[in-house]
VOVEX-545636 format. One record per residue (C-alpha): x, y, z; residue number from 1. Coordinates in steps of 0.001 Angstrom, whole numbers. Layout:
N
X / Y / Z / NUM $
...
***
This chain:
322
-3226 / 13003 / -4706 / 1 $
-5982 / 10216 / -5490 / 2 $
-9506 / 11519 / -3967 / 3 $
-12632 / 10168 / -4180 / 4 $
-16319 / 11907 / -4070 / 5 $
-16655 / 10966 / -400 / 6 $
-13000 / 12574 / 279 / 7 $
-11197 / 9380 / 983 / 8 $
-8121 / 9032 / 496 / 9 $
-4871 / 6346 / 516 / 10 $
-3212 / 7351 / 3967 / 11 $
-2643 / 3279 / 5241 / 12 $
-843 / 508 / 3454 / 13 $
-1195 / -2597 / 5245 / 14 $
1565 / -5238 / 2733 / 15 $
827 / -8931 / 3401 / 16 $
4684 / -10514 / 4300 / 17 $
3765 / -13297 / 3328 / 18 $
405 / -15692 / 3067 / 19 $
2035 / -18544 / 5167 / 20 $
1196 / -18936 / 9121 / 21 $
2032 / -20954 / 12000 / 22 $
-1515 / -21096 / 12650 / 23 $
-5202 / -21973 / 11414 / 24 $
-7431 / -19964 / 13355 / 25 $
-11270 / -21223 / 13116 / 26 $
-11926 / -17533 / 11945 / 27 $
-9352 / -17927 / 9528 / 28 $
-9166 / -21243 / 7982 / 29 $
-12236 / -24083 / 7905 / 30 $
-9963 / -27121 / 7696 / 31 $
-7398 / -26542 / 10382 / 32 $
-4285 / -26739 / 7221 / 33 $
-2182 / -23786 / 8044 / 34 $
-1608 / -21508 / 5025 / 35 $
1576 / -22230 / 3435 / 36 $
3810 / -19220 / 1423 / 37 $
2514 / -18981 / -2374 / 38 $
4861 / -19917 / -4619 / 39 $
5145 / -16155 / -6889 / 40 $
5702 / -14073 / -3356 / 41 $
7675 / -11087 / -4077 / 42 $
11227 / -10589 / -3084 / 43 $
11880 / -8271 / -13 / 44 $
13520 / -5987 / -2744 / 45 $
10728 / -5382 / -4911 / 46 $
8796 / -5446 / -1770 / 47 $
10328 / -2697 / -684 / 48 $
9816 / -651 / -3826 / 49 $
6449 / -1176 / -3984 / 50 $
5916 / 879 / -984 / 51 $
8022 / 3062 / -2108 / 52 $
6201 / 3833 / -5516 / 53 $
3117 / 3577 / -3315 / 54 $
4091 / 6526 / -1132 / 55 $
5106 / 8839 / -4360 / 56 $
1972 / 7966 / -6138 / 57 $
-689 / 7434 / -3238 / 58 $
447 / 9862 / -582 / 59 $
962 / 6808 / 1870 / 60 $
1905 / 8095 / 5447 / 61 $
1977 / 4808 / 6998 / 62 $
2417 / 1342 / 7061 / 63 $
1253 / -2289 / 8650 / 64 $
2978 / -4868 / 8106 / 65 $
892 / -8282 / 8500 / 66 $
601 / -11933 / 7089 / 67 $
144 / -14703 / 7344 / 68 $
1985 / -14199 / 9905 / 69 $
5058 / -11691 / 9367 / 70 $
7128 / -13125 / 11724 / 71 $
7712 / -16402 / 9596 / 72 $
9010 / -15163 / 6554 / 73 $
12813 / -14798 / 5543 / 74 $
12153 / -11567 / 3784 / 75 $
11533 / -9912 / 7434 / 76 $
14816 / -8770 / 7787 / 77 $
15901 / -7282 / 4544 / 78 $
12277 / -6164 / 4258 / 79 $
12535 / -3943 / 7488 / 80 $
16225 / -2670 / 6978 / 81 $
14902 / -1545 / 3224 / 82 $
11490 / -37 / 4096 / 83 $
12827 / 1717 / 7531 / 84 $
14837 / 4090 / 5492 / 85 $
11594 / 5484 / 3285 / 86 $
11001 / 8428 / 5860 / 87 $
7400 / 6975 / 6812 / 88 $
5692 / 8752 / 9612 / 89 $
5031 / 5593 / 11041 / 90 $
5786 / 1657 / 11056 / 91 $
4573 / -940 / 12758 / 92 $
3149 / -4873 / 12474 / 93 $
500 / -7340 / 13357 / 94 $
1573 / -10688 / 14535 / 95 $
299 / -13956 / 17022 / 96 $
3026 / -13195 / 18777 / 97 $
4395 / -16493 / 18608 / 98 $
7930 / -16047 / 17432 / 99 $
7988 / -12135 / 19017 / 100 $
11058 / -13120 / 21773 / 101 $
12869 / -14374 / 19012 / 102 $
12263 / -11764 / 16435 / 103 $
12733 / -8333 / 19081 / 104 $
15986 / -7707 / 18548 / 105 $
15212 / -7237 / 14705 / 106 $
12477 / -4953 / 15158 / 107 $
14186 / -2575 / 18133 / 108 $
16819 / -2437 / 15459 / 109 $
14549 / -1352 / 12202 / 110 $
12368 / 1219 / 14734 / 111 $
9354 / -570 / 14987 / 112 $
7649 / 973 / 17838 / 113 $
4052 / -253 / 17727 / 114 $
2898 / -4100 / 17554 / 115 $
-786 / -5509 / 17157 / 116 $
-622 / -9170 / 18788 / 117 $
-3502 / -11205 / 18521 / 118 $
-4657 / -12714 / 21602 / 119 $
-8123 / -14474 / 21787 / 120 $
-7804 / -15979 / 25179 / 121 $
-6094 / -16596 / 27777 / 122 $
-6910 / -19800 / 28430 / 123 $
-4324 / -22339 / 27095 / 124 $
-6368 / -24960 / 26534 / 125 $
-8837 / -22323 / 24500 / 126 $
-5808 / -20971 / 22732 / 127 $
-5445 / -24004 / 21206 / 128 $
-8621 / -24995 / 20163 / 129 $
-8905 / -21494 / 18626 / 130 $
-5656 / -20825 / 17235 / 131 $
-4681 / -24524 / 16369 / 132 $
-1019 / -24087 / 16705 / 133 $
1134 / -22123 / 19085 / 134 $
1551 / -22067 / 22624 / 135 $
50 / -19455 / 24982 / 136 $
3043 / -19167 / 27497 / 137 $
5144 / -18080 / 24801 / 138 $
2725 / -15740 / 23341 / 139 $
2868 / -13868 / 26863 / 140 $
6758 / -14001 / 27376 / 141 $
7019 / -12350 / 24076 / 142 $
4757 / -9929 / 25363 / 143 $
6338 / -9619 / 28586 / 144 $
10065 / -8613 / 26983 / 145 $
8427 / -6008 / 24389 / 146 $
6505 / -4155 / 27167 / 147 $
9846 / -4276 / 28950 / 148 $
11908 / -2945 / 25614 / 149 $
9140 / -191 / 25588 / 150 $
6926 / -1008 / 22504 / 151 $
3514 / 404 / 22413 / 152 $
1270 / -2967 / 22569 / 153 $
-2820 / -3056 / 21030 / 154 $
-4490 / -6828 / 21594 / 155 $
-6278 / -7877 / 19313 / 156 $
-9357 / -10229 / 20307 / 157 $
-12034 / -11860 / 18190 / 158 $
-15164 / -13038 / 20669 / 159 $
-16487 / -15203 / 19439 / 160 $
-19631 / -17346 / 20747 / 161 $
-19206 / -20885 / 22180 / 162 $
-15736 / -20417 / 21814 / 163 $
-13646 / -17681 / 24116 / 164 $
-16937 / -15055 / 25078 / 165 $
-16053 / -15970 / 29002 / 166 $
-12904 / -14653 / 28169 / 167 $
-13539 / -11263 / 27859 / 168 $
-12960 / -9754 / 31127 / 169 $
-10497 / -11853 / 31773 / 170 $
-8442 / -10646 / 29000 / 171 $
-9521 / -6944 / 29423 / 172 $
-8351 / -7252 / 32997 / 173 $
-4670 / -8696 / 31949 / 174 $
-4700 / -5623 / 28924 / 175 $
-5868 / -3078 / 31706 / 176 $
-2610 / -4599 / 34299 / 177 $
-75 / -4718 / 31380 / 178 $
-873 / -1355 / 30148 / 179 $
-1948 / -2632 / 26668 / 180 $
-4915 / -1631 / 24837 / 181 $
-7653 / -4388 / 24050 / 182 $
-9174 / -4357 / 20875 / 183 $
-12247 / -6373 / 20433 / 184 $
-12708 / -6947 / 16922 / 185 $
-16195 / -7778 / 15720 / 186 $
-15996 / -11315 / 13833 / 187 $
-16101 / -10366 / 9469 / 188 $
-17515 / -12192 / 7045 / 189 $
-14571 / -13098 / 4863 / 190 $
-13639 / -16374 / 3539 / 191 $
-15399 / -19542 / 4272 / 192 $
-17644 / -17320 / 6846 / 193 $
-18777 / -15460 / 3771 / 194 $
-20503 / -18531 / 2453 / 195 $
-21437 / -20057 / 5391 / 196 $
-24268 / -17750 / 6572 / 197 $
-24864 / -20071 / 9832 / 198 $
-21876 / -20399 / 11332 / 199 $
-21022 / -16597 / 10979 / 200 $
-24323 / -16006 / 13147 / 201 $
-24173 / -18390 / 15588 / 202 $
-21060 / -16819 / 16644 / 203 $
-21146 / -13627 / 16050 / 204 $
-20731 / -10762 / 19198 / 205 $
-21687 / -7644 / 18376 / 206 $
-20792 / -4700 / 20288 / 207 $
-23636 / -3929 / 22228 / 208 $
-23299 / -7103 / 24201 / 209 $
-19277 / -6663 / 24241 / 210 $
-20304 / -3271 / 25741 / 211 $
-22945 / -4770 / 28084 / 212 $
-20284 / -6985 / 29367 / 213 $
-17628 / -4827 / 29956 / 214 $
-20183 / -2492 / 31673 / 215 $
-20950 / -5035 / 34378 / 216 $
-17134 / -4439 / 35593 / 217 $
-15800 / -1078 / 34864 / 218 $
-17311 / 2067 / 33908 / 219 $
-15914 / 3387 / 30931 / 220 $
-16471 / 6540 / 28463 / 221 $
-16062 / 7231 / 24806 / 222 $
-13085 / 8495 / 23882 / 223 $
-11552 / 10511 / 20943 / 224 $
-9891 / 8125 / 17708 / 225 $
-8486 / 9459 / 14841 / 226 $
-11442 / 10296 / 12069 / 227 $
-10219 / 7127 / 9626 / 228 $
-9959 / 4879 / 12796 / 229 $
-11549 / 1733 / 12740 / 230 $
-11864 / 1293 / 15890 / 231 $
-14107 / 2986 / 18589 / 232 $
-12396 / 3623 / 21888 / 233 $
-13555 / 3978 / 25076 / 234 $
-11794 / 5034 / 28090 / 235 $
-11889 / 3357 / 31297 / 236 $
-11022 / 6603 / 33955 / 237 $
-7611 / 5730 / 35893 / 238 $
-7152 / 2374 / 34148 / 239 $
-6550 / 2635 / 30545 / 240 $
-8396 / 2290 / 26893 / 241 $
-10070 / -492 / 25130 / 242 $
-11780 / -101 / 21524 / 243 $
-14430 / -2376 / 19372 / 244 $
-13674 / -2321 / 15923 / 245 $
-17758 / -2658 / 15106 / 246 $
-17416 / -3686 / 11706 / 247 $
-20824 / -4815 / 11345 / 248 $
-22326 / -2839 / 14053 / 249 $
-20970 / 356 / 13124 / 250 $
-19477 / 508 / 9563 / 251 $
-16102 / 2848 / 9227 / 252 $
-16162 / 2087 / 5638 / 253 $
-16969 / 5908 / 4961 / 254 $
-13640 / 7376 / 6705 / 255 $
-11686 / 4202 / 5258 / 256 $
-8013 / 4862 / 4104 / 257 $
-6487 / 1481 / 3874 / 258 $
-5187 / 312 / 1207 / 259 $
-3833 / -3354 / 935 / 260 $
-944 / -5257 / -786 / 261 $
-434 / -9129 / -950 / 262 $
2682 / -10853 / -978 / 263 $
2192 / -11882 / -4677 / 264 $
1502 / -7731 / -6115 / 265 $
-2053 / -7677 / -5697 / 266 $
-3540 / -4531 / -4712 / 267 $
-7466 / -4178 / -2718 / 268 $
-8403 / -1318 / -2876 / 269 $
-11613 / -2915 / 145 / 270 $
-11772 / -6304 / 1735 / 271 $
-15273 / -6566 / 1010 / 272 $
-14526 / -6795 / -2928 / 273 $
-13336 / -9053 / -5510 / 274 $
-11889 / -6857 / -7490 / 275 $
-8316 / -6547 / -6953 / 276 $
-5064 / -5180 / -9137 / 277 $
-1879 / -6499 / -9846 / 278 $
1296 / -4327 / -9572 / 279 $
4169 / -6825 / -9880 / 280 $
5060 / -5899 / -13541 / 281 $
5398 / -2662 / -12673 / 282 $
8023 / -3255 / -9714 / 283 $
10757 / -3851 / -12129 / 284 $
9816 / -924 / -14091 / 285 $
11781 / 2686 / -14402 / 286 $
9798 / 5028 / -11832 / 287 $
9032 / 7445 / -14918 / 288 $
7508 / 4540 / -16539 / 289 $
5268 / 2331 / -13444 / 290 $
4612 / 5478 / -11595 / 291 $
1962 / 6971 / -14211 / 292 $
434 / 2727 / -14471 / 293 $
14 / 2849 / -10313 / 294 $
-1994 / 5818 / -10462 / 295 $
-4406 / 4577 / -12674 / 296 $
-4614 / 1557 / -11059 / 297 $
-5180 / 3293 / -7492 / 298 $
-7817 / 5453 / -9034 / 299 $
-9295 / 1481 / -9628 / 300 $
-8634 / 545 / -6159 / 301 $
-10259 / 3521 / -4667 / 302 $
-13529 / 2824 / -6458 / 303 $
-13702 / -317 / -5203 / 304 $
-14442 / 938 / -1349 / 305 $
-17580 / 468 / 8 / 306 $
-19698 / 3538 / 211 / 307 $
-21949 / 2498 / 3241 / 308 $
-21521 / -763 / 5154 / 309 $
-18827 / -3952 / 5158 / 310 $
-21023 / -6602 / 3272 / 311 $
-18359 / -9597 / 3580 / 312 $
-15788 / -11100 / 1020 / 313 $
-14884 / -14725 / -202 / 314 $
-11203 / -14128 / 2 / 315 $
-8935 / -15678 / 3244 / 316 $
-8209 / -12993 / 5303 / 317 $
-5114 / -13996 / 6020 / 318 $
-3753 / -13955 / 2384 / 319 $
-4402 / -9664 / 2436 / 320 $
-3714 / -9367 / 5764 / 321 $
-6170 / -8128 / 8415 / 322 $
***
């Protein structure tokens, strides 16, 4: 097991499907060009082996699978099929939501329990001018037939000022009524938000106003979260849960277990560095031979965390997967 002076350890992989999305979310993406798939992805094989070396030599318990946007790619299927049969405690994904009808059937099938659907409003007309692509009504059918095939649903919401702050009742209402959990994430500096300083605060909600907000409406109480959750979670008596994921408010980065693959072999060890290690030679290697290499290059990886705070990253988001 790979531990480091703090006593953090690899317990989360979060693997990046693929880099391409069906949409170019102003958070995301300055220039409104949805990402496209790079052209070295990995196969859904060697995919599928890398989390497989990465639970022998990391200890991983659990994994995320994200984007992009998973539910685009044509490795999905043979992906799931390979990576359900690796005796993980849990599986689950992150997705818009927008192909989630159409792609159900798959994931009842491979086990997946547990989805993470981003939802920033619920206006339509707001849903497009944030998400630039997609269509709301779908978003919530999809929604609508996994709640009814039993999945465990999180939202995922990004307030952000001048844009979709007037939508956060709203949406903690429809979350509260669906039996979903609302997750308000605090907006990160990563990617073109990184370098531009001024657009990152002029629309920036922190969690005390979040808090404030929510306050006017409900009454609510902390509530216990695993000790490496991100997220802080509150509980609403007789109604449900909602958490903040205060990244700048209230760094996690001392509890932090994730560790992150790309769909082209790149490990990050922590979103808010540059340094970053590639593992794709090893994939086709004998396991006597690339299990020893990982190692050394986790013991890289876990250096790279953050020992204090989230200071921001130049890299897309959406290329590691959030």
């Amino acid at each position: 097991m790979i531990v480091d002076r703090q006593g953090r350890r690899f317990r989360n992989l979060r693997i990046s499907l693929t880099a391409a999305c069906n949409y170019a979310c102003t958070y995301c993406v300055p220039n409104g060009k949805r990402l496209v798939a790079a052209q070295d992805e990995l196969s859904a094989e060697t995919m599928a082996r890398a989390v497989a070396y990465l639970i022998e030599a990391a200890g991983i318990e659990r994994l995320r699978i994200t984007g992009g946007e998973p539910l685009v790619s044509p490795r999905l299927d043979p992906f799931l099929h390979s990576v359900s049969r690796l005796g993980l405690a849990d599986i689950s994904l992150t997705s818009n939501g927008q192909l989630l009808s159409r792609k159900l059937p798959l994931l009842l099938e491979c086990g997946i329990r547990r989805l993470n659907i981003s939802l920033d409003t619920l206006d339509a007309e707001g849903f497009r001018r944030i998400a630039r692509g997609g269509d709301l009504a779908t978003v919530l059918q999809g929604l609508a037939e996994a709640k009814a095939a039993g999945l465990k649903i999180k939202l995922n919401m990004v307030p952000l000022r001048g844009h979709n702050l007037d939508q956060v009742l709203p949406l903690l209402d429809y979350a509260l009524e669906q039996g979903f959990e609302l997750r308000f994430i605090e907006l990160m500096r990563m990617g073109h938000l990184a370098r531009d300083g001024n657009t990152f605060s002029q629309q920036f909600v922190g969690i005390d106003e979040l808090l404030e907000t929510i306050g006017s409406r409900y009454t609510y109480i902390q509530a216990d979260a695993p000790v490496d959750s991100t997220a802080l979670r509150y509980r609403i008596p007789g109604l449900g849960h909602f958490g903040v994921i205060a990244n700048e408010s209230v760094p996690f980065c001392r509890t932090c277990s994730r560790l992150r693959l790309s769909s082209t072999g790149w490990l990050y060890g922590c979103l808010s560095s540059s340094n970053c290690h590639f593992i794709g030679d090893l994939l086709d290697k004998p396991r006597h031979v690339a299990l020893p290499a990982l190692q050394r290059l986790l013991v890289k990886a876990l250096a790279d965390k953050q020992e204090v705070a989230f200071s921001g990253g130049v890299m897309v988001m959406k290329i590691i997967g959030g």
